[in-house]
C-alpha positions in Angstrom: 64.9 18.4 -41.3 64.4 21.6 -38.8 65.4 21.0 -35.2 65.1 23.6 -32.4 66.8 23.2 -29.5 68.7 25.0 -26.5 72.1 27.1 -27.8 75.3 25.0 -26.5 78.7 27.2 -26.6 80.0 25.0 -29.7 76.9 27.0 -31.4 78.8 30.1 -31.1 81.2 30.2 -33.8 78.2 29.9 -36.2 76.3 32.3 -34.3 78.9 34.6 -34.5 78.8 34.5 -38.2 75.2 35.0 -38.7 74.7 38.0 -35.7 77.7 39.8 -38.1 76.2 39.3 -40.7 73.2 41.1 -39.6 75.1 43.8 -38.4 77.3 44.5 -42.3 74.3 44.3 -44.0 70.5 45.1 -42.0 69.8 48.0 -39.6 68.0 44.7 -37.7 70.7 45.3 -35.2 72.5 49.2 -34.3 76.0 47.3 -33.7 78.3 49.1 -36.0 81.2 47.2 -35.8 81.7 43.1 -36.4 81.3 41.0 -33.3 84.6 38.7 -31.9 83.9 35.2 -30.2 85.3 36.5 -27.3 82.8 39.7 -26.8 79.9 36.5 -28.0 81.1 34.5 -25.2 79.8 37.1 -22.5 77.3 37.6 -24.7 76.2 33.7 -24.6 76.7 33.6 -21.0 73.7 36.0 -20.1 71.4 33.0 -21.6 69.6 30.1 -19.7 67.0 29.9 -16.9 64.7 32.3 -17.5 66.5 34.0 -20.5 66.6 31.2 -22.8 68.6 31.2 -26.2 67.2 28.4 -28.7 68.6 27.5 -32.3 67.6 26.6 -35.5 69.6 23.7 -37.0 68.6 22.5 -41.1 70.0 19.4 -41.9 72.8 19.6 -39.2 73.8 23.6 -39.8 72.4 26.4 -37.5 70.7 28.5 -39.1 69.4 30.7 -37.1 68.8 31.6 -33.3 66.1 33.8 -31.1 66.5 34.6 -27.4 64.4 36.1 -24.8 66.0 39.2 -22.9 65.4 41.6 -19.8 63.0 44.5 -20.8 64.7 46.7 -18.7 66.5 46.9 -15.2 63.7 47.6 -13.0 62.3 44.8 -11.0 58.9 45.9 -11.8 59.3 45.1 -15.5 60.3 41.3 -14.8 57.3 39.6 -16.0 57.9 41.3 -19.5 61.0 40.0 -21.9 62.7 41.2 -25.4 62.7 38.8 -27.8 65.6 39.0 -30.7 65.4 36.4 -33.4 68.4 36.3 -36.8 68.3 34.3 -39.3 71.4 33.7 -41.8 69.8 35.4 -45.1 70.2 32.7 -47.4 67.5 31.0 -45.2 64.9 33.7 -45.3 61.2 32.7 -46.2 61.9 28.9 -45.4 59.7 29.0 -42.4 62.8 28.9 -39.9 61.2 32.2 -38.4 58.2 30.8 -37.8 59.7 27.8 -35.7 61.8 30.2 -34.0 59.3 32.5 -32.7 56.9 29.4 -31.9 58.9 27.4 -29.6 60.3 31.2 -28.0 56.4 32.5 -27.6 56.4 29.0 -25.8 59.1 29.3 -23.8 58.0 32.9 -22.7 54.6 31.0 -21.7 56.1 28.7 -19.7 58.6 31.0 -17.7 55.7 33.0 -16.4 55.8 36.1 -18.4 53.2 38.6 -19.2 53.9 40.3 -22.1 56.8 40.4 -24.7 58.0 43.1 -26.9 59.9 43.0 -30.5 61.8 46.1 -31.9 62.0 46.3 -35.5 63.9 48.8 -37.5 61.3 50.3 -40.2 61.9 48.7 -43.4 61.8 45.2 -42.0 58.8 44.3 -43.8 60.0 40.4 -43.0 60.0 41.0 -39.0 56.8 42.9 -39.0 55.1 40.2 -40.7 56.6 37.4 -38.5 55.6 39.5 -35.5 52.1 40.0 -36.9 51.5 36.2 -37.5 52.0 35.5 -34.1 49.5 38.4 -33.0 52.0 40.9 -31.8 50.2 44.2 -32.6 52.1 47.4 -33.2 52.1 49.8 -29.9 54.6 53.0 -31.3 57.8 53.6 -33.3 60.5 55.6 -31.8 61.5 58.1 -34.3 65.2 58.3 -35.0 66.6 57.1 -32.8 69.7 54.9 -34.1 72.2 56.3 -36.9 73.6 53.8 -39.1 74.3 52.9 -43.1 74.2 56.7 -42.8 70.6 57.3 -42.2 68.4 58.1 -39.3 66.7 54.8 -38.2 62.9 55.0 -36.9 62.2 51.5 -34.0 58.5 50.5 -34.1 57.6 48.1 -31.0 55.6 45.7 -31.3 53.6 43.8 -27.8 52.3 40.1 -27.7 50.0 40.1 -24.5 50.6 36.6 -23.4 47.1 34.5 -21.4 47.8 34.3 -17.5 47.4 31.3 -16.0 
């Protein structure tokens, strides 16, 4: 049975695992280099209020995580939010995805923000068509801008206009 619920620190061995994972074998993420717990632990401490980090847990295992994220510094961009969603790969296409990315668009909703953006790597065919199915439409792709598995990696962004209330 699929659970989502808020990211507690005993997540983060686990979520260690599948953010390295990403990073050995997608171009989902431009770290080059493997994650430690400790450098996750900062990284874990950046969630809650209004940038919330939510799990996926499968019959008692997490599975997979998203997370909401500041745009950018300015305070004029603080009604829009990054969203960042991995999944482990063994659980691709099991609909984990699409019960992350629900219960985030939600969350986004409910925190008061205006729009939300997604940054996918060309190539992930997966991501574009999670994106899509919750009616985030392509806006531009930033052309080369990240080196790694020796290649130059285009970013196309994708923007979810959320309903003000």
């Amino acid at each position: 049975m699929l659970i989502i619920r808020d990211a507690l620190v005993t997540d983060l061995p686990i979520l260690l695992d599948i953010y390295n994972e990403a990073i050995r074998t997608t171009t989902a993420t431009f770290d080059l280099k493997e994650e430690t717990l400790e450098n996750r632990e900062t990284w874990f401490r950046k969630y809650g209020e209004k940038y919330p980090l939510i799990v996926a847990e499968d019959n008692g295992s997490v599975v997979g995580y998203a997370c909401l994220n500041p745009f950018r510094d300015k305070p004029a961009y603080s009604r829009t939010t990054e969203l960042s969603v991995y999944i482990f790969a063994h659980h691709h296409g099991a609909g984990i995805g699409s019960a992350l990315m629900k219960e985030i668009i939600n969350r986004a909703q409910i925190l008061g923000y205006h729009t939300v953006i997604g940054g996918i790597t060309t190539g992930n065919d997966r991501s574009v068509k999670l994106h899509e199915k919750f009616g985030f439409k392509h806006i531009g792709t930033f052309k080369e801008v990240g080196y790694k598995f020796d290649e130059w990696q285009d970013v196309e962004f994708y923007q979810l206009m959320l309903p003000l209330e």
